[in-house]
C-alpha positions, 0 to 999 in steps of 0.5 A: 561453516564458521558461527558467525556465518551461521548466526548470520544465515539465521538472521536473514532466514528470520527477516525473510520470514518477518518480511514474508508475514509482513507482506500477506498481512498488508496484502490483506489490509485495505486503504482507502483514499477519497476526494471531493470532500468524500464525495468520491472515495477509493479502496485499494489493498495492500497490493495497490489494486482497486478493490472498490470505487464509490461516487456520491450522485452529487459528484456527478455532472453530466457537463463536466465529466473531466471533473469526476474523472479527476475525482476519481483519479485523486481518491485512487491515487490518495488510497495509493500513497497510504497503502504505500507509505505504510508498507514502506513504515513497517518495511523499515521497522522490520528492517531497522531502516536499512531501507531495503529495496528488494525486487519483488516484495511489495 
């Protein structure tokens, strides 16, 4: 085995272990998202799972529950798009931007 190729396996080993830190840490994080003016608000972790769901009493109309279903859908799916851009900002920083797609993690 060359120097160069050695070299190189121990830089992928060392990305794998910064990416695998990286991972645990923001599966751990919590994201919130709300809407309505806060009246709905939506917590999700680093994996994208729901991990907590508020309503204000005010939000809900006994009337109009299309109103408070699209609340909820739009505070779960801002608490998503947080989680999600920033795993994909750390993963970038980890991987000088390489922009890596690997199935799998995150």
């Amino acid at each position: 085995m060359s120097r160069q190729f050695g070299n190189l396996i121990k830089q992928a080993q060392a990305l794998q272990e910064k990416m695998m830190r990286l991972q645990a840490e923001l599966e751990a994080r919590e994201f919130e998202g709300q809407s309505g003016g806060g009246m709905v608000k939506a917590v999700v972790n680093g994996k994208l799972m729901l991990l907590s769901l508020r309503i204000e009493k005010e939000a809900i109309t006994p009337d109009d529950p299309e109103m408070l279903e699209d609340l909820v859908l739009a505070a779960i799916k801002s608490a998503q798009e947080k989680a999600g851009n920033t795993i994909k900002e750390e993963m970038n920083k980890i991987t000088g931007g390489m922009g890596l797609n690997i199935p799998g993690l995150f």
